[in-house]
Backbone as CSV, one residue per row, in Angstrom:
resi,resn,N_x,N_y,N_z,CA_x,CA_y,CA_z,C_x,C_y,C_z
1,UNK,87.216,79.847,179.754,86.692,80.721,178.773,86.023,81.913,179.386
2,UNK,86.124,83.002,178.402,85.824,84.360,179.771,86.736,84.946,180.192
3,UNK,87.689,84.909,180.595,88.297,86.085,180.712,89.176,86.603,180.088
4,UNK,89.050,87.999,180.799,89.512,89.053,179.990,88.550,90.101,179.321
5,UNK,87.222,89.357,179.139,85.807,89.615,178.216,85.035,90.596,178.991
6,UNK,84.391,91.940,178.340,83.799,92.933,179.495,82.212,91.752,179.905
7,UNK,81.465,92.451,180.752,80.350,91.902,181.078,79.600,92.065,179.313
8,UNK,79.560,92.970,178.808,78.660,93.120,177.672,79.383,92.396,176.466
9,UNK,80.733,92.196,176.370,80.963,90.830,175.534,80.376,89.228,175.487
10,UNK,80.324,89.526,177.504,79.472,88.091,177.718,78.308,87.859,177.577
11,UNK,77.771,88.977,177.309,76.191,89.012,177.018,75.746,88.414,175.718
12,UNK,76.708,89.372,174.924,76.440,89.194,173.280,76.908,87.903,173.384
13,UNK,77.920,87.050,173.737,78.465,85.543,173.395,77.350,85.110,173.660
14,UNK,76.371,85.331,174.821,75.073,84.672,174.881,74.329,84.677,174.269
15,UNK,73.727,85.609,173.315,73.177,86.024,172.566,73.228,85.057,171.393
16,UNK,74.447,85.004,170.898,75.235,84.529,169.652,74.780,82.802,170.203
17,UNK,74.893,82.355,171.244,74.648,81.069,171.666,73.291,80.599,171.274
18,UNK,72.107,81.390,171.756,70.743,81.468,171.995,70.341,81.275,170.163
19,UNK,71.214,81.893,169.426,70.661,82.112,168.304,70.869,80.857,167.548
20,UNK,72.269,80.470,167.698,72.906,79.323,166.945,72.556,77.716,167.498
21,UNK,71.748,77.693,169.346,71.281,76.609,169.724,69.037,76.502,169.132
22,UNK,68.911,77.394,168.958,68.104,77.825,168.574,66.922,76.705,169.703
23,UNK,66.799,77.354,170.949,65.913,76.142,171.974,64.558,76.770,172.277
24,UNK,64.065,76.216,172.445,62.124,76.661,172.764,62.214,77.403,174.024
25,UNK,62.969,77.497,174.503,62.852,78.128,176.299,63.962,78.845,176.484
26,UNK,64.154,79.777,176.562,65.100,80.886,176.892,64.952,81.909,177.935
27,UNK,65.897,82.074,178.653,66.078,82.574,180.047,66.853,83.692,179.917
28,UNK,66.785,84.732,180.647,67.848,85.882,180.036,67.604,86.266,181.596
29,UNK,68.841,86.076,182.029,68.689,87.148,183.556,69.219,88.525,183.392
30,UNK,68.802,89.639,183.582,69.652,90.849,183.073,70.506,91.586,182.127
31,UNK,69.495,91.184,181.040,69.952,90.660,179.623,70.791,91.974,178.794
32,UNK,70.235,93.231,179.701,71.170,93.995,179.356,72.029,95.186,181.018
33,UNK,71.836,94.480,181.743,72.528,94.875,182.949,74.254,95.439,182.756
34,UNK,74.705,94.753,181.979,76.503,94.713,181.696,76.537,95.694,180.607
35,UNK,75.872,96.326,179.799,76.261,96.995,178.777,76.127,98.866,178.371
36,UNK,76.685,98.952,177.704,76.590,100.552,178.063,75.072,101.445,177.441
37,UNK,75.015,102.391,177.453,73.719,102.797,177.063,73.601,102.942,175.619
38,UNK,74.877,102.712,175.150,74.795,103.910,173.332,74.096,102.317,172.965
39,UNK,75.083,101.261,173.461,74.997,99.245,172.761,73.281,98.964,173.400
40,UNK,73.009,99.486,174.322,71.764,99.236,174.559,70.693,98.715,174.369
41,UNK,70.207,99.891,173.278,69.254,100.227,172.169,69.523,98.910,170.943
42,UNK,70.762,98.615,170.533,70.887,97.279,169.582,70.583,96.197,170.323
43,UNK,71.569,96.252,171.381,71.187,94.699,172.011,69.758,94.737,172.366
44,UNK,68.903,95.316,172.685,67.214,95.230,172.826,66.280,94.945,171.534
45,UNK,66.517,95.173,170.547,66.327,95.563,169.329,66.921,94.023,168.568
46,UNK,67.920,93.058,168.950,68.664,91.897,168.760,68.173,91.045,169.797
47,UNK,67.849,91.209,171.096,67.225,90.310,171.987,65.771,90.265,171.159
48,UNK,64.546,90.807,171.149,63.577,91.217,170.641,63.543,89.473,168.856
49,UNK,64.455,89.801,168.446,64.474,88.671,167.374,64.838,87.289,167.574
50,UNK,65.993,87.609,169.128,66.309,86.126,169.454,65.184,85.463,170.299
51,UNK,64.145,86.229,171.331,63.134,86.063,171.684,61.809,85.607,171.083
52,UNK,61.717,86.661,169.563,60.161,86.227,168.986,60.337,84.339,168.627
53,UNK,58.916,83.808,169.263,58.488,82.820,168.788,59.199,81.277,169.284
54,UNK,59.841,82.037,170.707,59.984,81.065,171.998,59.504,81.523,173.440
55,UNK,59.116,80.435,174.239,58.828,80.833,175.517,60.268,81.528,176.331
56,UNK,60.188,83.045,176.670,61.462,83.621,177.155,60.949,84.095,178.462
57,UNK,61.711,84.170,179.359,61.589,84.941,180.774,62.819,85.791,180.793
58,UNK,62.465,86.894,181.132,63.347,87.954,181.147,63.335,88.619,182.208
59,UNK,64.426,88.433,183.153,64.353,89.100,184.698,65.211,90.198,184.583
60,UNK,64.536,91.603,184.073,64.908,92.880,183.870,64.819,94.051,185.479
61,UNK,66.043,94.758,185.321,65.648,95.804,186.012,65.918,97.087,185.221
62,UNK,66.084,96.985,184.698,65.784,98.316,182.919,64.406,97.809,182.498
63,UNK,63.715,98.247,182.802,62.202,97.822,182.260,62.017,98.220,180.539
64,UNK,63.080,99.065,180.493,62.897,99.876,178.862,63.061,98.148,177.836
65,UNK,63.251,97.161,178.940,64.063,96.072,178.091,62.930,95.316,177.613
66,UNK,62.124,95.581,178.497,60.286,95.025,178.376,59.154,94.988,177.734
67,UNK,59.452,96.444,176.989,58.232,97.357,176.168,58.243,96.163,175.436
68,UNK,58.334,95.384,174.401,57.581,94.610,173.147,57.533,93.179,173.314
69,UNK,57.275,92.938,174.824,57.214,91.221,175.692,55.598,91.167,175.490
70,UNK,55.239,89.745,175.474,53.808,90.295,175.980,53.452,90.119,177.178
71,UNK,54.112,89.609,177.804,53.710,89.772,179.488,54.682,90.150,180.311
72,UNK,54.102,90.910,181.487,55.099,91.527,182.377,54.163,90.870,183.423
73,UNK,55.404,89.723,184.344,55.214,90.002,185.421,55.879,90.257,186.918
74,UNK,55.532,91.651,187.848,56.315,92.152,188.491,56.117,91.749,189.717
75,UNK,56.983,91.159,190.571,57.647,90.132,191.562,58.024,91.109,192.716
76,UNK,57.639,91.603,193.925,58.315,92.454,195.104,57.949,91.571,196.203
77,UNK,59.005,91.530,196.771,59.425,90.662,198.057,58.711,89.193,198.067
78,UNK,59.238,88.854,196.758,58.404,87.076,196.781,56.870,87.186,196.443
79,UNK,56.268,88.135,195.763,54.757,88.515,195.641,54.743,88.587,194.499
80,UNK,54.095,88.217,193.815,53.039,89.013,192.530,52.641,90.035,192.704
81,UNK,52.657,91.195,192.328,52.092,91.909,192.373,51.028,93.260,191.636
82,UNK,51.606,92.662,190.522,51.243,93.559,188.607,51.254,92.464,188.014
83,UNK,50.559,91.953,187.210,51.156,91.634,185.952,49.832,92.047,184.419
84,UNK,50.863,92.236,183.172,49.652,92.468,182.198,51.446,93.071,181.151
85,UNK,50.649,93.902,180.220,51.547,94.172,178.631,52.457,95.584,179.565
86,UNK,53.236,95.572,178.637,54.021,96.737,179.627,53.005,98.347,179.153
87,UNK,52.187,98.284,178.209,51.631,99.591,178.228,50.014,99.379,178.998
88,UNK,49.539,98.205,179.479,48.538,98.066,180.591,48.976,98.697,182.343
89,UNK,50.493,97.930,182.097,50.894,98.478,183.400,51.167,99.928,183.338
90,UNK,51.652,100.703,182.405,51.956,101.946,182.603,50.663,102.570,182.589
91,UNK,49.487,101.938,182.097,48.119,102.617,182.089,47.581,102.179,183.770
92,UNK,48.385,101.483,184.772,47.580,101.105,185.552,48.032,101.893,187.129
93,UNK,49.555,102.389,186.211,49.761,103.614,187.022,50.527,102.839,188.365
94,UNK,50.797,101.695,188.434,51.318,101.333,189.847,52.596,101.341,190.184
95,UNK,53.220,99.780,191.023,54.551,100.200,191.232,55.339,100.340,189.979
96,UNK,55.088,99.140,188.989,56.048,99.385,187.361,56.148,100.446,186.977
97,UNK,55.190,100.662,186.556,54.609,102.733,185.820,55.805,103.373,186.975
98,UNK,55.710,103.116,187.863,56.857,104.419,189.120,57.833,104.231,188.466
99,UNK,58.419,103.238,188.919,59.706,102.788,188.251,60.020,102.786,186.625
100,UNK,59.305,102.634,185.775,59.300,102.871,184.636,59.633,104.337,184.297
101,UNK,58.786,105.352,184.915,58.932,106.517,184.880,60.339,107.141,185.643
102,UNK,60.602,106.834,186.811,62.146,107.231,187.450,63.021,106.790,186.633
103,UNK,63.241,105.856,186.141,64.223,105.110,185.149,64.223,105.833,183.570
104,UNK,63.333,106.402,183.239,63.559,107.301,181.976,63.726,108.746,182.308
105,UNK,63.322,109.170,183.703,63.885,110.128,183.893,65.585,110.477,184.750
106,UNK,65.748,109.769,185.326,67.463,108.973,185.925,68.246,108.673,184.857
């Protein structure tokens, strides 16, 4: 099962899974890594509902994927190194806020 399917078909099949197993713990590795920018904005906006009101970990490198989590925490070379709401970290100005900021301007 799978092929033939772009990366962002396989996403949404996940999606569609998450919703219909409906489990307390949900894992999303790069939950929107595979998909294009216009599908983006929905699939964030559709993760966001499959998320409220389970424990989710979300290992993002689009941080835009982050804004309405309530915790961010940011991981460099096996470290902790930030963690708090994604608008604490952008108030705290560190490595996230950098990257947050290159990534909306890129």
């Amino acid at each position: 099962g799978g092929e033939g399917l772009s990366g962002g078909e396989k996403q949404l099949i996940t999606f569609a899974r998450a919703i219909a197993f409906d489990t307390p713990i949900l894992v999303l590795d790069e939950a929107t890594a595979s998909i294009d920018p216009q599908t983006e904005h929905l699939v964030q906006e559709a993760l966001y509902r499959v998320i409220e009101g389970r424990t989710s970990i979300i290992i993002a490198h689009r941080l835009a994927t982050l804004k309405r989590v309530d915790r961010v925490i940011v991981i460099h070379n096996g470290k902790l190194i930030e963690e708090g709401t994604h608008e604490e970290l952008i108030k705290k100005e560190g490595i996230y806020s950098y990257l947050y900021r290159l990534q909306q301007v890129g």
